[in-house]
mmCIF file of the C-alpha atoms, coordinates in Angstrom:
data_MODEL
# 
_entry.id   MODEL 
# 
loop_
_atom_site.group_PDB 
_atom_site.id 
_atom_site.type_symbol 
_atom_site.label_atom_id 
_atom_site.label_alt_id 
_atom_site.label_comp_id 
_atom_site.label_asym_id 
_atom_site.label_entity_id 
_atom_site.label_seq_id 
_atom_site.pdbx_PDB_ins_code 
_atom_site.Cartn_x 
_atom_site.Cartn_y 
_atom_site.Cartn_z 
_atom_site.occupancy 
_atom_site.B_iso_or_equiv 
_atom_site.pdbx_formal_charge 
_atom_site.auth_seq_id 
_atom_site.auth_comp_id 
_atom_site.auth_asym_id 
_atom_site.auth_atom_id 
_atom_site.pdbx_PDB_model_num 
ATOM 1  C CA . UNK A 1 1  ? 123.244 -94.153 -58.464 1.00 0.00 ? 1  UNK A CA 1 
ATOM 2  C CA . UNK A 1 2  ? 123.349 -91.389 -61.229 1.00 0.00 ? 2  UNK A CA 1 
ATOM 3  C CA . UNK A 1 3  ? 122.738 -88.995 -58.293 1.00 0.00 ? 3  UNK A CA 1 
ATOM 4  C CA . UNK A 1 4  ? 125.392 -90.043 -56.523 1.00 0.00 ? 4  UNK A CA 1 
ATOM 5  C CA . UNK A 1 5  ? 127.972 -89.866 -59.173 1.00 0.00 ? 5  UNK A CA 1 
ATOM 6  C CA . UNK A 1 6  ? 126.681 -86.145 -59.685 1.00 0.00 ? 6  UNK A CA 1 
ATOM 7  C CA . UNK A 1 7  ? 127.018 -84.892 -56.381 1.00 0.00 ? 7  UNK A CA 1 
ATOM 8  C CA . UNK A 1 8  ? 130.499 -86.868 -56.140 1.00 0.00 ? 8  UNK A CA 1 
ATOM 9  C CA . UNK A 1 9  ? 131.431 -84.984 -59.872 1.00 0.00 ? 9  UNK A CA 1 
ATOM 10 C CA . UNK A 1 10 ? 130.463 -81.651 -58.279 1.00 0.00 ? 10 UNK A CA 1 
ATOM 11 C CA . UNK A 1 11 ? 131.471 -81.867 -54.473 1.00 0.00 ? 11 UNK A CA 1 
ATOM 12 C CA . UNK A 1 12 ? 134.828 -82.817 -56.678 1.00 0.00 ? 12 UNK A CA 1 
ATOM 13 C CA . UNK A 1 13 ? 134.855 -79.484 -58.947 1.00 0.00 ? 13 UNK A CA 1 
ATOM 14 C CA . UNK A 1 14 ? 134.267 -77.597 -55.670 1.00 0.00 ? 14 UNK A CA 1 
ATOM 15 C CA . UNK A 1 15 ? 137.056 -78.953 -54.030 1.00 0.00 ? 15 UNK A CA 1 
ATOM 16 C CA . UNK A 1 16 ? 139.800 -77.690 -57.011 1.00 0.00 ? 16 UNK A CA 1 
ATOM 17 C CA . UNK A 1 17 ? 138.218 -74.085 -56.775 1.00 0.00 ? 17 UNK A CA 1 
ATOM 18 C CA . UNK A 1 18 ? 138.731 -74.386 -53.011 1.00 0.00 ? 18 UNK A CA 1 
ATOM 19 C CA . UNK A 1 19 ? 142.400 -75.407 -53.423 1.00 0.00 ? 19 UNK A CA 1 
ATOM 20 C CA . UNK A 1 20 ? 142.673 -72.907 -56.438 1.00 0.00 ? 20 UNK A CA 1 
ATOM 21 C CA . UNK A 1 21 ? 141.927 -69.991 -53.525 1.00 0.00 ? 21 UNK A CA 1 
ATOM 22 C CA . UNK A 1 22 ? 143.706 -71.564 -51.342 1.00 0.00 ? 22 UNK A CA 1 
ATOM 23 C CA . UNK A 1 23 ? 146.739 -71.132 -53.752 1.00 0.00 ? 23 UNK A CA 1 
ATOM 24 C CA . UNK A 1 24 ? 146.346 -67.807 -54.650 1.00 0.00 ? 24 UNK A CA 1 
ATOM 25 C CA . UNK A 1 25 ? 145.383 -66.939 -50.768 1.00 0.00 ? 25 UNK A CA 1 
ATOM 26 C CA . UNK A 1 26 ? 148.875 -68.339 -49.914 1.00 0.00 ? 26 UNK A CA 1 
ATOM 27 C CA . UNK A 1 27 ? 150.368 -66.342 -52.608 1.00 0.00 ? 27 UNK A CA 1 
ATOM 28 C CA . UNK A 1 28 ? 149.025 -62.790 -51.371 1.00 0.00 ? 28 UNK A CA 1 
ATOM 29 C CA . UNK A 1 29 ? 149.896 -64.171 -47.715 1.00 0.00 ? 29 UNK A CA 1 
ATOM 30 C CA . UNK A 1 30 ? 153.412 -64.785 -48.871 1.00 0.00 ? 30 UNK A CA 1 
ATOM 31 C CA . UNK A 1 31 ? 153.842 -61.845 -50.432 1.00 0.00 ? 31 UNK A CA 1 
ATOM 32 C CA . UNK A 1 32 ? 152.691 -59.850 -47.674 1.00 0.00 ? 32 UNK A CA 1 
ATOM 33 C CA . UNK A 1 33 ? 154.964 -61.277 -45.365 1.00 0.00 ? 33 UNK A CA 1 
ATOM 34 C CA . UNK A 1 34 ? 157.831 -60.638 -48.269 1.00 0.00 ? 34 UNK A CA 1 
ATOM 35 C CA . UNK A 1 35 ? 156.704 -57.109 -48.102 1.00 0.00 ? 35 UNK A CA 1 
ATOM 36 C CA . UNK A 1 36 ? 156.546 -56.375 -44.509 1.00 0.00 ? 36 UNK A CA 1 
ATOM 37 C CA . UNK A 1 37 ? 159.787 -58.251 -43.296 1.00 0.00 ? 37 UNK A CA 1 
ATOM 38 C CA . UNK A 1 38 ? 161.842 -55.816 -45.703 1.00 0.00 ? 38 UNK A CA 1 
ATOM 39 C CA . UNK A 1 39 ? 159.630 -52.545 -44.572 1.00 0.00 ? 39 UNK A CA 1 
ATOM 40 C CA . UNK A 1 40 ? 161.434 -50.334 -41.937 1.00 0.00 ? 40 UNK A CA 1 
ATOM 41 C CA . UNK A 1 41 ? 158.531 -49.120 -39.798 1.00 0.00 ? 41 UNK A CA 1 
ATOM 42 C CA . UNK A 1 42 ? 160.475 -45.997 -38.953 1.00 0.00 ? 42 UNK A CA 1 
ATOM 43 C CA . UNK A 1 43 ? 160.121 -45.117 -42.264 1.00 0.00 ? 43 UNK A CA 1 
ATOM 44 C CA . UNK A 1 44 ? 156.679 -46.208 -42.729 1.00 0.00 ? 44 UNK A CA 1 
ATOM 45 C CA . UNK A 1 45 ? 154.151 -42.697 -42.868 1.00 0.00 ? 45 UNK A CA 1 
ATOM 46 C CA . UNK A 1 46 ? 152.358 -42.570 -39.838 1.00 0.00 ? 46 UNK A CA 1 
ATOM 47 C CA . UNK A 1 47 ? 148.888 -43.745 -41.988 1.00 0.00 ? 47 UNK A CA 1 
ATOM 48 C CA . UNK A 1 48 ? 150.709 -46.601 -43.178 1.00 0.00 ? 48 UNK A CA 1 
ATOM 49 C CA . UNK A 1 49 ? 151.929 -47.896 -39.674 1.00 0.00 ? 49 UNK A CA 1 
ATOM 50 C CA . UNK A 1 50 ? 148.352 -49.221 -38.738 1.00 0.00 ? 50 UNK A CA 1 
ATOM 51 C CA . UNK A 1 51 ? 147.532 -51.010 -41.614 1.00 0.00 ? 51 UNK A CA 1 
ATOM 52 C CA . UNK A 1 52 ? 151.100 -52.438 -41.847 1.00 0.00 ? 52 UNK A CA 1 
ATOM 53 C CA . UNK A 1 53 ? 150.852 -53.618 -37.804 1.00 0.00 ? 53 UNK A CA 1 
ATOM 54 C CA . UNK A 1 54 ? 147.401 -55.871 -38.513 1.00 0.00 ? 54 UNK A CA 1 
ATOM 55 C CA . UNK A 1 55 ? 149.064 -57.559 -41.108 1.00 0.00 ? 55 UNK A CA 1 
ATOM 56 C CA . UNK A 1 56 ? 152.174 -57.973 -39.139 1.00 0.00 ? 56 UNK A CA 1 
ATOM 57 C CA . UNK A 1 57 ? 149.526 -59.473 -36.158 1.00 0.00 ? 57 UNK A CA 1 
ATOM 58 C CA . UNK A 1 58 ? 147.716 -61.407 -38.384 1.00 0.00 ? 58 UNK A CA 1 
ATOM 59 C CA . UNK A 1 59 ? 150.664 -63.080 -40.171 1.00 0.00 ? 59 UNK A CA 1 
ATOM 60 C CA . UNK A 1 60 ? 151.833 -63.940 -36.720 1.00 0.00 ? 60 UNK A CA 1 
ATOM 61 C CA . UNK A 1 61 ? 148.335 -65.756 -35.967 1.00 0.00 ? 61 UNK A CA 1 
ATOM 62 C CA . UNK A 1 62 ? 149.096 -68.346 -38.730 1.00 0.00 ? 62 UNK A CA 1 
ATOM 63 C CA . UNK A 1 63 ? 150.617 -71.866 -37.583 1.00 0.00 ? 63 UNK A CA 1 
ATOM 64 C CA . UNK A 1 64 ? 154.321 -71.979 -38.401 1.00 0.00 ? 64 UNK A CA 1 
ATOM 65 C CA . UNK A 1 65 ? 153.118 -74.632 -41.140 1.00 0.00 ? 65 UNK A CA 1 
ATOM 66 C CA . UNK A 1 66 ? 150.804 -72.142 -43.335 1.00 0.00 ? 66 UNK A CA 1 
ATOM 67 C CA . UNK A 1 67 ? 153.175 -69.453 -43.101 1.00 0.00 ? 67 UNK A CA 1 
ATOM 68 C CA . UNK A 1 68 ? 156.012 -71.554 -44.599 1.00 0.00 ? 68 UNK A CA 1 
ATOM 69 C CA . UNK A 1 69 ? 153.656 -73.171 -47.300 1.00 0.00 ? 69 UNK A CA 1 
ATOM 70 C CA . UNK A 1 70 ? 152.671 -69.256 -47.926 1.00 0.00 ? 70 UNK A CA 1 
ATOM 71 C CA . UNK A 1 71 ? 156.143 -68.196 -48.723 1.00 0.00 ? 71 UNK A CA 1 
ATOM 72 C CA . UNK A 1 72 ? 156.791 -71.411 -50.523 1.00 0.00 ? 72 UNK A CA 1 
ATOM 73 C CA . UNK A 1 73 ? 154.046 -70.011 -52.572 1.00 0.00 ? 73 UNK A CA 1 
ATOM 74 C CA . UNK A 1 74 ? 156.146 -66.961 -53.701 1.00 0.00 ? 74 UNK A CA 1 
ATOM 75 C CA . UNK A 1 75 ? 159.687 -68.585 -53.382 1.00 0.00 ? 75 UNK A CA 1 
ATOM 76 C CA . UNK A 1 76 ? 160.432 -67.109 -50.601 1.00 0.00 ? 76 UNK A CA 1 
ATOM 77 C CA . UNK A 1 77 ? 162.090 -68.251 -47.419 1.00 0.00 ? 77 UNK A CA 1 
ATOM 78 C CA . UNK A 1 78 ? 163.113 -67.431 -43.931 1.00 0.00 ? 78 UNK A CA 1 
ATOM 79 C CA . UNK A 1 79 ? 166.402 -66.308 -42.879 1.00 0.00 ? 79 UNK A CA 1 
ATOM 80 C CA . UNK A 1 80 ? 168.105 -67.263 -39.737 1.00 0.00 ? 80 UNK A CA 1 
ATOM 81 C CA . UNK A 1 81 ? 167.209 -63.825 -37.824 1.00 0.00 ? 81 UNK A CA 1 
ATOM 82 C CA . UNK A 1 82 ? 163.699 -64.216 -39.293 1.00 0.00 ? 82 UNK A CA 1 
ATOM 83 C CA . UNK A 1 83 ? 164.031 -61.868 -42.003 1.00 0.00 ? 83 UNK A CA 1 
ATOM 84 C CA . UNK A 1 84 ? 161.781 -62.583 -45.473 1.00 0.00 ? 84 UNK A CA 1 
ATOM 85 C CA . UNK A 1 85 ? 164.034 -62.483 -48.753 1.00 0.00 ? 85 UNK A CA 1 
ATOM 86 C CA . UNK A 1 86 ? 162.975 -63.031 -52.746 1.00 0.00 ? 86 UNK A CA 1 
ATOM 87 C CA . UNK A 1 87 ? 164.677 -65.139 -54.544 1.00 0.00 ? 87 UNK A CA 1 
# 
C-alpha cells in the first residue's frame, strides 16, 4: 500500500512539472506568434526569412485550440484579419 501511495505522490509531482513546461512552452509559442504576425517579411534580411518561415509553418501546424491557449498565455489575441496584437 505504501508503494502505491509513493508512486501515486511521484507520478503526481511529475505531472505539475509537465504542466509547468507546458506553461512556459505556450508562453514562447505565444510570443512567437506575437512576434511574427507584426514582422513585415519584406523587411526581414534575407538570413532571417528562413528561420522566420518554419516558425510561421509550424505555428500553423498547431490545432486552432493550442494556438489560442498559447496567446492566452501572453495576453494576446487575434484580430479579425488574423493579425497578433499585445495588450
Amino acid at each position: 500500500m505504501r508503494q502505491h501511495s509513493e508512486q501515486k505522490s511521484m507520478l503526481g509531482r511529475e505531472l505539475e512539472i509537465l504542466m509547468g513546461e507546458r506553461q512556459k512552452l505556450l508562453q514562447v509559442v505565444g510570443a512567437s506568434a506575437a512576434l511574427i504576425a507584426s514582422l513585415d517579411s519584406r523587411q526581414l534580411p534575407r538570413a532571417a526569412l528562413q528561420s522566420a518561415d518554419l516558425v510561421v509553418t509550424t505555428l500553423n501546424s498547431l490545432t486552432e485550440e493550442t494556438l489560442y491557449d498559447a496567446l492566452t498565455a501572453v495576453h494576446a489575441e487575434i484580430e479579425e484579419e488574423e493579425r497578433v496584437v499585445s495588450h
